[in-house]
VOGU-3710 file (C-alpha; in Angstrom, 3 decimals, decimal comma):
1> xxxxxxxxxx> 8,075/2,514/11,027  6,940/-0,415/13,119  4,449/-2,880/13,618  1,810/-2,888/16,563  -0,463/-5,775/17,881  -2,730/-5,887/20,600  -5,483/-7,929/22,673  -8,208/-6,007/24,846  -11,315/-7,234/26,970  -12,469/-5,869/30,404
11> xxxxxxxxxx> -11,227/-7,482/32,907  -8,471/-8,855/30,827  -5,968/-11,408/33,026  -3,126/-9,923/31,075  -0,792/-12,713/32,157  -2,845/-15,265/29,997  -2,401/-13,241/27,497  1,600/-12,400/27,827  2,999/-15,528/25,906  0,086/-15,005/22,757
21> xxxxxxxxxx> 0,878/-11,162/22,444  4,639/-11,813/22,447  4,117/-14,763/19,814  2,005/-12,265/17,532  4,610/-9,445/18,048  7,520/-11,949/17,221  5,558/-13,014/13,960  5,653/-8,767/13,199  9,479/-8,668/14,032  11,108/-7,545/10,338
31> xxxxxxxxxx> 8,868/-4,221/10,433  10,663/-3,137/13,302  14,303/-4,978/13,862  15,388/-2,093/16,099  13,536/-2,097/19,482  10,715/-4,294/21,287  8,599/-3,237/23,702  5,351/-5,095/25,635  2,922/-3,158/27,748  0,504/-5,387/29,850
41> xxxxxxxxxx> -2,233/-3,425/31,504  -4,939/-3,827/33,263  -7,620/-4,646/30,207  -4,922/-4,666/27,343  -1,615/-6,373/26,456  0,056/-4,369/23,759  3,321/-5,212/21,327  5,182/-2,531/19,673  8,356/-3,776/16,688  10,154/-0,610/15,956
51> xxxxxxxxxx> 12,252/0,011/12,892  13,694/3,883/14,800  13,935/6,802/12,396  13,370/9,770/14,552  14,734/10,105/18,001  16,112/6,619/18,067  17,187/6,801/21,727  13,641/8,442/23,437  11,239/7,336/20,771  10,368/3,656/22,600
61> xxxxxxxxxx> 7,049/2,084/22,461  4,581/0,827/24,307  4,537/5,229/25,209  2,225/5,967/27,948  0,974/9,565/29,532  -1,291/10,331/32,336  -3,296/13,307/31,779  -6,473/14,204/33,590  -6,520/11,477/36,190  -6,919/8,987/33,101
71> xxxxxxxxxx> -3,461/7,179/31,725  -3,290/6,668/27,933  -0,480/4,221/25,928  -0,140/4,247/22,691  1,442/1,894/20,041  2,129/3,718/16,713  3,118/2,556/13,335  3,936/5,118/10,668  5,127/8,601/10,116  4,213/12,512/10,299
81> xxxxxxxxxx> 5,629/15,223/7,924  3,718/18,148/9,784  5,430/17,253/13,522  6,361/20,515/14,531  3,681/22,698/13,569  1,414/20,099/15,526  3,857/19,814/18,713  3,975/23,667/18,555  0,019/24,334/18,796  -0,101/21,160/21,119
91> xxxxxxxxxx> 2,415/23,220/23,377  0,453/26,166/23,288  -2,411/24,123/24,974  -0,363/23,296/27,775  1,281/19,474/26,365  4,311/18,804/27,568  7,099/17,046/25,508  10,129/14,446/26,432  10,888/13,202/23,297  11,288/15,142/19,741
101> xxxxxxxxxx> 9,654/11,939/18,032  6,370/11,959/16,163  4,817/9,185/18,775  4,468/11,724/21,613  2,937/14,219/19,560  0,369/11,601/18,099  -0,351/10,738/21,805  -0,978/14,227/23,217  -2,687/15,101/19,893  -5,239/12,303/21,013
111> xxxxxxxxxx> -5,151/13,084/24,497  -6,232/16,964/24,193  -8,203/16,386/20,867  -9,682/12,882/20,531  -9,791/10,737/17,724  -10,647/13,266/15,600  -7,176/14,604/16,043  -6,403/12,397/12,710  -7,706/15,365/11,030  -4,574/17,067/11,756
121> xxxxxxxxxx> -2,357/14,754/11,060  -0,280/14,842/7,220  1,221/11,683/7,251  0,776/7,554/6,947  -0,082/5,992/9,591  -1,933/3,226/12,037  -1,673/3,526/15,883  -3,559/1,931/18,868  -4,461/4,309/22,104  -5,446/2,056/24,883
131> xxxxxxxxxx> -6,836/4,560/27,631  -6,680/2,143/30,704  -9,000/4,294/33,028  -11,419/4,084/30,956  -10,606/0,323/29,773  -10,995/1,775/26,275  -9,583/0,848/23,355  -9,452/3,437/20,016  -7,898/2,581/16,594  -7,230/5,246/13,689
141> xxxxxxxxxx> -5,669/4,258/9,973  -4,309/7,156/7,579  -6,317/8,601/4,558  -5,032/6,062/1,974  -4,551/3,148/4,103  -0,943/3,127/3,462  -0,240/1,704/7,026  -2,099/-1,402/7,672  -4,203/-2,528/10,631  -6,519/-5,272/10,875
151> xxxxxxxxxx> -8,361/-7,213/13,580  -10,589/-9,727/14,870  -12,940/-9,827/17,902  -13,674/-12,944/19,626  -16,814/-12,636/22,394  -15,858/-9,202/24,048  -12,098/-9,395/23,167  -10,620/-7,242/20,216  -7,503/-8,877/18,664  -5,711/-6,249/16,378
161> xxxxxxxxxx> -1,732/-6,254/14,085  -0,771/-4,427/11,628  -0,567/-7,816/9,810  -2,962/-10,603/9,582  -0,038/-13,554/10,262  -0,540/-11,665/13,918  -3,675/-12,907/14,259  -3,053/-16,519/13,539  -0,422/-16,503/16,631  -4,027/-15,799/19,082
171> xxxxxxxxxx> -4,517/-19,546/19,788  -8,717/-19,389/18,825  -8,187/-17,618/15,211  -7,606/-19,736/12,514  -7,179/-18,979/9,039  -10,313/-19,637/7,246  -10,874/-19,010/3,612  -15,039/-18,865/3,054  -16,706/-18,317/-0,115  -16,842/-14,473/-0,465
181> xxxxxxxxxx> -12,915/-14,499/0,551  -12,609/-17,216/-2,426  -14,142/-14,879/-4,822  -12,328/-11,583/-3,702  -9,196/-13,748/-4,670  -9,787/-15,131/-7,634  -11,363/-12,307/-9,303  -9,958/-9,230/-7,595  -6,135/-10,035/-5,884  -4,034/-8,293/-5,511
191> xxxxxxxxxx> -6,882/-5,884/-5,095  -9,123/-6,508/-1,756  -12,801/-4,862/-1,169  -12,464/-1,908/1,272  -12,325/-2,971/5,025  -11,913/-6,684/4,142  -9,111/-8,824/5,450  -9,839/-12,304/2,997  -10,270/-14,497/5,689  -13,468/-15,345/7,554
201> xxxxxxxxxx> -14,098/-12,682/10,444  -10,668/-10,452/9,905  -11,398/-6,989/8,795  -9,204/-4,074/7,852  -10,058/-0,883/9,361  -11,209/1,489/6,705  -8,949/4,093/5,535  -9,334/7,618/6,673  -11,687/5,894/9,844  -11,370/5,419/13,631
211> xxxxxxxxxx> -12,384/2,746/15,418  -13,484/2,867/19,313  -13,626/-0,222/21,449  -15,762/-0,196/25,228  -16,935/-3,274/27,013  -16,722/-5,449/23,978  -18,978/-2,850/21,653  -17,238/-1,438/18,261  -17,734/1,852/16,916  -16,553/3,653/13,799
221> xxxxxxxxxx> -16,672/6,635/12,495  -15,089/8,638/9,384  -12,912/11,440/9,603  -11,743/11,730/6,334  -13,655/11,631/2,467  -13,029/12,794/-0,636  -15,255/16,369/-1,542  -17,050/17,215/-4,771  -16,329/20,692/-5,195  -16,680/23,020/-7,769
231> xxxxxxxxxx> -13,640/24,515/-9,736  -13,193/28,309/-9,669  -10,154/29,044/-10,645  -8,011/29,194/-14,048  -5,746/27,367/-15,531  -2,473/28,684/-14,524  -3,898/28,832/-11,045  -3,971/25,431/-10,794  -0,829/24,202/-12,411  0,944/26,727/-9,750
241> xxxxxxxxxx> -1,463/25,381/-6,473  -0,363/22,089/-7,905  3,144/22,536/-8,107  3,390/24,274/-4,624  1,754/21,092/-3,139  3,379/18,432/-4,785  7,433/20,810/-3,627  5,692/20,909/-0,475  4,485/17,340/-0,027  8,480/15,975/-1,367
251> xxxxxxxxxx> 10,201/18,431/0,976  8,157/17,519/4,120  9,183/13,891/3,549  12,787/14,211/3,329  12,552/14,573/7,682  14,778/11,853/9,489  18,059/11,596/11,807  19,793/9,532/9,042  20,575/10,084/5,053  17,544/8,819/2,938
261> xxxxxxxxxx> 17,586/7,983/-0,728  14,865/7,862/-4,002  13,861/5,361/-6,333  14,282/6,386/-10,271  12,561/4,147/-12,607  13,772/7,359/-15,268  9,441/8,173/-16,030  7,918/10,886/-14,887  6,495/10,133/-11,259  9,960/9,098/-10,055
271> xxxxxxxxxx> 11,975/11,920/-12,019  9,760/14,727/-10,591  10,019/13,102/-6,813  14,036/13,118/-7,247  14,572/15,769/-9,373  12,889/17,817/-5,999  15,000/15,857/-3,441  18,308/16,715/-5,303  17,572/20,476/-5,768  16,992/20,230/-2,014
281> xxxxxxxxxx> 20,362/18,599/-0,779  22,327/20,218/-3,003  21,263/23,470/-1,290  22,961/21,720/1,764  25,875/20,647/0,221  24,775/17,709/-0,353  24,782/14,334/-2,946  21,214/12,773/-3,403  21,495/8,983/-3,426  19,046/6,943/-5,882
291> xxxxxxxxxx> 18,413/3,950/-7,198  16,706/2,097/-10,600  15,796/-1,548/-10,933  16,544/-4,004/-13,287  15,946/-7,650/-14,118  19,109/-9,539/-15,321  18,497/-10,244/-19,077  15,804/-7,326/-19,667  17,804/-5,652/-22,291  18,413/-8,009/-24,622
301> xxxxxxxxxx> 14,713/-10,025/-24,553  12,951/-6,280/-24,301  10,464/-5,506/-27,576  8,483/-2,679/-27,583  4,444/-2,544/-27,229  1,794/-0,180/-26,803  1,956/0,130/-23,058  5,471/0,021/-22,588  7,393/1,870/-25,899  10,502/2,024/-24,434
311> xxxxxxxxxx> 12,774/-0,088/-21,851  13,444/1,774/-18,143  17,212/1,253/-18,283  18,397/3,889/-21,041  16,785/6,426/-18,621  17,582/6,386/-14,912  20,889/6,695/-15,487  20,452/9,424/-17,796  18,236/11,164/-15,521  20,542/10,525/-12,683
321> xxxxxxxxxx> 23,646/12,206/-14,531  21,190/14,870/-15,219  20,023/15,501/-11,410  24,012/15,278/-10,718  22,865/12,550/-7,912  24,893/9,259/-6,970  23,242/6,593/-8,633  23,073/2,528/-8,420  21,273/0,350/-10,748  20,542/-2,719/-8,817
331> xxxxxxxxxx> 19,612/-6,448/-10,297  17,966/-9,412/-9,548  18,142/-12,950/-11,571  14,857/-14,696/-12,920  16,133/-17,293/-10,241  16,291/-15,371/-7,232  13,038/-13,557/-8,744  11,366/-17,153/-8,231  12,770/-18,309/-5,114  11,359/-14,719/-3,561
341> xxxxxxxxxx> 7,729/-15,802/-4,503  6,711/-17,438/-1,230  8,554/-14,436/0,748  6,218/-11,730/-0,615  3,432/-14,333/-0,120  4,730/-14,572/3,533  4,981/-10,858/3,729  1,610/-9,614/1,769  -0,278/-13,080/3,967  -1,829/-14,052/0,471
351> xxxxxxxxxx> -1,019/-14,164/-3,196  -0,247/-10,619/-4,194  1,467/-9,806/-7,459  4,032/-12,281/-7,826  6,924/-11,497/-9,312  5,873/-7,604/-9,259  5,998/-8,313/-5,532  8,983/-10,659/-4,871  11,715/-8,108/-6,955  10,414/-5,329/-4,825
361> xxxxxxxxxx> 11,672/-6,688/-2,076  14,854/-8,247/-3,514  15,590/-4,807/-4,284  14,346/-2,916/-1,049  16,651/-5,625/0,527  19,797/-4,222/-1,543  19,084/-0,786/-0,459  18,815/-1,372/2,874  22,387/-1,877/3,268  23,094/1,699/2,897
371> xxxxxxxxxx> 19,643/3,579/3,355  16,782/2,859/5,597  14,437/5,467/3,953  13,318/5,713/0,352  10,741/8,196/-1,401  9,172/6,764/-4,408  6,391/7,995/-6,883  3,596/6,035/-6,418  0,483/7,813/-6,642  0,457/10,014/-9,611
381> xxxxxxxxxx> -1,214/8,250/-12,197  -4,211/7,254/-9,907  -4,342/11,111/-9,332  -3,537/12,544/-12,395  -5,115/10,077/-14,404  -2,824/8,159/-16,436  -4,596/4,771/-17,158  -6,748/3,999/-20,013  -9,966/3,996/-17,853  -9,903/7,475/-17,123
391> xxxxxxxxxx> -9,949/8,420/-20,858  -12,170/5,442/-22,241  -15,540/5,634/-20,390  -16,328/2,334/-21,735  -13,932/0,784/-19,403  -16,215/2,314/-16,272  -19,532/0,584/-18,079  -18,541/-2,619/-18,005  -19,921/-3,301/-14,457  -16,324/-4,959/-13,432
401> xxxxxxxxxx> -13,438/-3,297/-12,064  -11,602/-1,590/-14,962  -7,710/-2,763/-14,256  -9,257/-6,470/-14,694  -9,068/-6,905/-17,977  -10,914/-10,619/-17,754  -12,763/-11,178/-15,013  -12,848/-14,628/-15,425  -8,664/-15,885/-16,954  -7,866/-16,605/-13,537
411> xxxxxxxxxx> -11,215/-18,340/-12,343  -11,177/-20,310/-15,308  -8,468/-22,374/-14,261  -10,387/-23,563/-10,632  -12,987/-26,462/-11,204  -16,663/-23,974/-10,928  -18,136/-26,335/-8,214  -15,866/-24,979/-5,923  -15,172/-21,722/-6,892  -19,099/-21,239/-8,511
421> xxxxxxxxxx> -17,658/-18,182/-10,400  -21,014/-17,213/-11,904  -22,193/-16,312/-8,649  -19,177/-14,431/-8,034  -18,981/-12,633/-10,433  -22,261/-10,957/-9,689  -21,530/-10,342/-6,532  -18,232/-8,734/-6,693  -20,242/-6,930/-9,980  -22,784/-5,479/-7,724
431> xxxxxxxxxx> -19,777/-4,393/-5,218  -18,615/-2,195/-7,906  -21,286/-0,599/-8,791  -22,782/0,022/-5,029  -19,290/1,739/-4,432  -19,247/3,399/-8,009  -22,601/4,947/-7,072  -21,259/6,347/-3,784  -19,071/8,717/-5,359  -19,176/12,518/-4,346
441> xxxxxxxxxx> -20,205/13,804/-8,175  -21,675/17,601/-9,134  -24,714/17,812/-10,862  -24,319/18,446/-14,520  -21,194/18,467/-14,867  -19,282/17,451/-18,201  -19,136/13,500/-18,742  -15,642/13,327/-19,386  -15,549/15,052/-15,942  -17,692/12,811/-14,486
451> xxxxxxxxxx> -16,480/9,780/-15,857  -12,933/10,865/-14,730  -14,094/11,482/-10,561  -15,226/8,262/-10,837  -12,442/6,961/-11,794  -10,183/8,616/-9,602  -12,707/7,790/-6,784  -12,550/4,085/-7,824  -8,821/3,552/-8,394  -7,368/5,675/-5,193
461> xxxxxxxxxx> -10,136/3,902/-3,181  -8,868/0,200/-4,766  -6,163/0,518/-7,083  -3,773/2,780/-5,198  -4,834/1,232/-1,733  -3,169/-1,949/-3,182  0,018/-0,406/-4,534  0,562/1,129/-1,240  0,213/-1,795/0,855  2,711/-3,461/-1,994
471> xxxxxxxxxx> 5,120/-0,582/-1,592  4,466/-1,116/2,269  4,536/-5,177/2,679  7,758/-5,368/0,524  9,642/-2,353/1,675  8,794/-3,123/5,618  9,997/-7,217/4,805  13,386/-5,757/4,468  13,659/-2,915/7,608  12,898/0,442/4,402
481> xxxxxxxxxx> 10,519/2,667/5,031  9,308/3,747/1,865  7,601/7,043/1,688  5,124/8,500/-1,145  4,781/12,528/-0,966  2,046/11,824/-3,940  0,484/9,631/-1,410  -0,331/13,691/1,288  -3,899/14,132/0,783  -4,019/17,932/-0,194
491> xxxxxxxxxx> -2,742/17,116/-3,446  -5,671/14,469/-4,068  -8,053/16,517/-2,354  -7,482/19,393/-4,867  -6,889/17,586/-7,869  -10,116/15,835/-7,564  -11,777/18,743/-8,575  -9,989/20,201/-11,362  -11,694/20,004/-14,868  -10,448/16,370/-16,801
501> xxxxxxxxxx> -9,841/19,486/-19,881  -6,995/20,366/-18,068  -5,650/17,333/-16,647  -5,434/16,073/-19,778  -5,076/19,226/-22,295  -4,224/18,188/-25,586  -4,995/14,705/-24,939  -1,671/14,195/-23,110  -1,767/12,061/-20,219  -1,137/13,585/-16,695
511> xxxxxxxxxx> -0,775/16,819/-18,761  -1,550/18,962/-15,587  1,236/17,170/-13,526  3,923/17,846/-16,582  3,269/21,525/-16,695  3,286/21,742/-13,150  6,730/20,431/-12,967  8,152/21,233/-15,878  11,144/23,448/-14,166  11,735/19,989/-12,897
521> xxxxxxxxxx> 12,192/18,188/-15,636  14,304/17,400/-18,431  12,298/18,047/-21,517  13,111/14,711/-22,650  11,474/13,035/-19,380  8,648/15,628/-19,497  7,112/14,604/-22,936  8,082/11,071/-21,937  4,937/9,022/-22,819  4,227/6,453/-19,612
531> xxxxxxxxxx> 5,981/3,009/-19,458  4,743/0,593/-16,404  7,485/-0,404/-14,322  8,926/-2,550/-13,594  8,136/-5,433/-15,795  10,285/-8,719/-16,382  11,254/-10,072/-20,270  13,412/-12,168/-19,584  12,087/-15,242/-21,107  14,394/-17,520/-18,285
541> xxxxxxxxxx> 11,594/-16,552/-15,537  8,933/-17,736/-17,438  10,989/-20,777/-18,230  11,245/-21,128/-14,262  7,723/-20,984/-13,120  6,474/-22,510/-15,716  8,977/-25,801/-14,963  8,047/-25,458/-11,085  4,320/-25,072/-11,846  4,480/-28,154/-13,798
551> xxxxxxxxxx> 5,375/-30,114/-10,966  3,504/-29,230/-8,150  0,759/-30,321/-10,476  2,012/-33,759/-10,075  2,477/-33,736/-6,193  0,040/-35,538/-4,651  0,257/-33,234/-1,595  -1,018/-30,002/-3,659  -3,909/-28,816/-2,306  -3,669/-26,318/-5,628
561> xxxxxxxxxx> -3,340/-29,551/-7,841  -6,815/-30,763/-6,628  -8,650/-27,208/-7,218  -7,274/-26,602/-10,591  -8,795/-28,156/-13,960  -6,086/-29,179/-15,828  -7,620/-28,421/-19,054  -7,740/-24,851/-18,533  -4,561/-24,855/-17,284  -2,673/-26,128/-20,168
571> xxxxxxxxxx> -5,228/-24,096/-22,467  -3,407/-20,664/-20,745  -0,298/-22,419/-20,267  -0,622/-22,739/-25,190  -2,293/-19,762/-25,509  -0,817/-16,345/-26,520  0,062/-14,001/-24,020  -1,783/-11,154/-22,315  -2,008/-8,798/-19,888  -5,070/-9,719/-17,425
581> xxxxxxxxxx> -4,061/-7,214/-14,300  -2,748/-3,617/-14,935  -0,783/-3,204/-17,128  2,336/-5,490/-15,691  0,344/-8,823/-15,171  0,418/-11,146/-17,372  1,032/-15,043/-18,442  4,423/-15,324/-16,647  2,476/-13,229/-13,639  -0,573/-15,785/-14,018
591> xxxxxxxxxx> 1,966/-18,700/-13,534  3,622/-17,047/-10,790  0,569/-16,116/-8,999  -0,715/-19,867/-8,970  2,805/-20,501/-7,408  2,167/-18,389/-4,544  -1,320/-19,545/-4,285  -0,118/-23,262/-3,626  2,490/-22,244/-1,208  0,011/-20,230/0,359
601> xxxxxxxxxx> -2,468/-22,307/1,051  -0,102/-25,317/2,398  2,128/-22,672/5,007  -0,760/-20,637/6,072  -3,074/-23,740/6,455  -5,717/-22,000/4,601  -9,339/-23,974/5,329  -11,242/-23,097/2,515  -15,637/-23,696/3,847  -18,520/-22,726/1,069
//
């Protein structure tokens, strides 16, 4: 894992440019605390942070190749699971290899197939190939967009980091805030539209797309969508393909020259990623590691609701005993929880999901002092279906994104002639339902089928896309790479298509998925009904940023202070709790979130234009 930057223009005095790349690199340094490198060619100045997994001594970047009379270097963030089978049928075309690391074989891959050679690839990832012959520049982003990359041209220069804080360092990019970016905020964050970076003129590159710079022109193309395909096969034929892909997908991850451990919340996802992992060392000889979370004073202020029945903590280390694996439950304090809000701010580069946020990467943090490598299980429920929306099609009629419970709780508290939420509301409404409408659908088809591609279409293109880059941000800020086998394509690419009748048989959520695994799993984990995690209780945080909310109110320096109305405030501040993101989100979230949002906008310097 890494983080890569770069500037690029024709004719490019590359010594201008040497102090601004290094500054942008430097503001990328805790993805990759191992190694540095800087390549300054002619046309391109390109950064590379490396946090070294495979082939730590021969892996460095800035990598570059001749080939063909032209000479190619690449910068590469991210990680393949299908290396050799790639470096073998790269081999047989006549590549040559130095290193055993993934980089190289990304590099020739591009060299001898083009950008298209993403096609190929089973992995995350985000990498820059700067072909200096041609003074071309080409960009590619993984399927699910679980490896960042963003950028920014300026006349015929292209400015692109795997983080926007990158772009900030480029002396003639500032960090604007106009009234679109206002709007995906306040109504959407964490979420972001597709290919948007928030701030005037910064744009993510579009999962599963490639991006080719020449002479100051952009072009993109897609390499990867989902397929509407019809299903024609049986039942038990697709709880075995299933189960095949998901052993596959979990065993392909565990590759890396050092030990790597698994987070165990004790539901479901987690269970079935470690139960795999376990099975697998212990066939070496060996003692899985893993790891639950827990916030200091859950226990005792826990009560049980509809969404989450039952507390995390009686299971993980239950499950662990069970798996026979060496197990930590680690902790965090409601105080530590709130001082960690303007680090995930700092590491996300705008309010995320607060506390949600800030304990992943207290946590990721502990791990890291034994384990640089962690595979989790996020992914399943946005492929298996195990939210509300995919079961209650009156949740995909409401013209509003379906995890938003209300639209307008957060909006509300921001005076409307600045934030003019009526007219964002209808624009961010028509931006669902343009994207809704672009789902690949079969004619006729059942409407509980239907209604469940498009939410599967929806949530992995939004939903999941935000949990990764969570999971990513968080993980990254403390030198983990954290993996997510349900995260390998083939598994969403088949699922897609399988009948909703059988995902969820018997009206059991991610029913498929259970019966898949079931060898897997204890049978008091399989019947397990889902329980978001992880989620803070402890009334002491609330307490916290409730006190520190209070009086930043009365600073005279907020910028927040000026934009909120205080009468909604204190109206939320009274009123009875409830969830207004997910399922995790709510008051104490809400209070958090406008924490971030004031630190935010005073450390990044946000200029907010209508």
């Amino acid at each position: 894992m890494s983080s890569i930057c770069g500037i690029v223009r024709t004719r490019l005095d590359t010594r201008m440019e040497e102090a601004t790349i290094r500054r942008m690199g430097l503001s990328m340094a805790h993805r990759g605390p191992d190694q540095q490198g800087i390549a300054l060619r002619e046309g391109g100045a390109l950064h590379h942070n490396r946090l070294a997994i495979i082939d730590v001594e021969n892996g460095l970047q800035p990598m570059t190749r001749e080939y063909s009379g032209h000479r190619y270097t690449i910068i590469y963030n991210g990680e393949l699971y299908n290396t050799a089978e790639l470096a073998a049928e790269l081999t047989a075309q006549g590549a040559q290899f130095q290193t055993r690391c993934d980089t190289e074989v990304v590099l020739n891959a591009f060299i001898f197939w083009g950008p298209r050679c993403a096609r190929k690839f089973n992995g995350m990832f985000a990498f820059g190939v700067f072909d200096e012959t041609a003074q071309q520049l080409t960009l590619i982003r993984d399927r699910f967009g679980i490896k960042p990359l963003y950028y920014r041209t300026l006349g015929l220069r292209l400015i692109f980091a795997s983080e926007i804080k990158a772009l900030f360092q480029h002396p003639d990019i500032e960090p604007t805030l106009d009234r679109h970016g206002l709007w995906e905020l306040l109504f959407l964050a964490p979420v972001t539209r597709i290919g948007s970076g928030l701030f005037r003129s910064v744009n993510a590159l579009e999962p599963g797309h490639y991006l080719v710079w020449t002479d100051g022109v952009i072009r993109k193309e897609v390499y990867w969508k989902l397929e509407a395909k019809p299903f024609e096969e049986t039942e038990a034929q697709a709880v075995a393909n299933v189960r095949e892909l998901l052993i596959d997908a979990i065993r392909r991850q565990m590759v890396a020259d050092g030990p790597l451990c698994a987070f165990l919340s004790g539901g479901l996802d987690s269970t079935i990623v470690s139960s795999v992992l376990a099975e697998a060392y212990q066939q070496r000889g060996n003692r899985l590691n893993t790891y639950s979370f827990e916030y200091e004073g859950n226990r005792d202020a826990f009560h049980s609701t509809l969404f989450q029945p039952q507390s995390d903590d009686q299971f993980a280390a239950w499950v662990a005993n069970e798996l026979g694996t060496e197990h930590r439950t680690l902790t965090v304090n409601p105080l530590e929880l709130a001082d960690a809000l303007s680090i995930a701010t700092a590491l996300r580069d705008f309010p995320g999901q607060a506390d949600i946020d800030s304990s992943l990467y207290l946590y990721c943090r502990q791990v890291k002092q034994r384990h640089s490598i962690a595979l989790t299980g996020e992914g399943a429920d946005e492929i298996f279906g195990g939210y509300p929306w995919y079961y209650r099609p009156e949740m995909m009629e409401r013209s509003f994104f379906p995890w938003q419970h209300d639209p307008m709780k957060r909006v509300h508290l921001f005076h409307d002639d600045l934030v003019q939420s009526r007219l964002g509301f209808e624009w961010l409404s028509d931006e669902y339902r343009t994207d809704l409408a672009a789902c690949p659908t079969l004619r006729d088809e059942p409407p509980e089928d239907a209604n469940a591609r498009r939410a599967t279409w929806l949530t992995s293109r939004y939903f999941m896309h935000s949990l990764l880059e969570r999971k990513d941000r968080m993980s990254m800020g403390a030198g983990v790479e954290a993996r997510v086998p349900f995260g390998d394509h083939r598994i969403l690419e088949y699922v897609y298509n399988i009948p909703w009748s059988i995902k969820r048989k018997n009206e059991v959520e991610k029913s498929l998925l259970r019966e898949a695994m079931s060898d897997y799993l204890p049978e008091r984990i399989r019947t397990r009904k889902k329980s978001p995690y992880p989620k803070v209780h402890n009334p002491e945080y609330e307490r916290i940023v409730r006190q520190r909310l209070e009086e930043r109110m009365h600073e005279p320096t907020s910028r927040l202070a000026s934009m909120i109305d205080r009468t909604a405030l204190n109206q939320m501040l009274d009123a009875e709790d409830s969830t207004w993101f997910g399922q995790l989100m709510s008051r104490p979230q809400l209070i958090a979130w406008l924490l971030q949002m004031d630190w935010w906008l005073e450390h990044y310097h946000v200029r907010i234009i209508s």
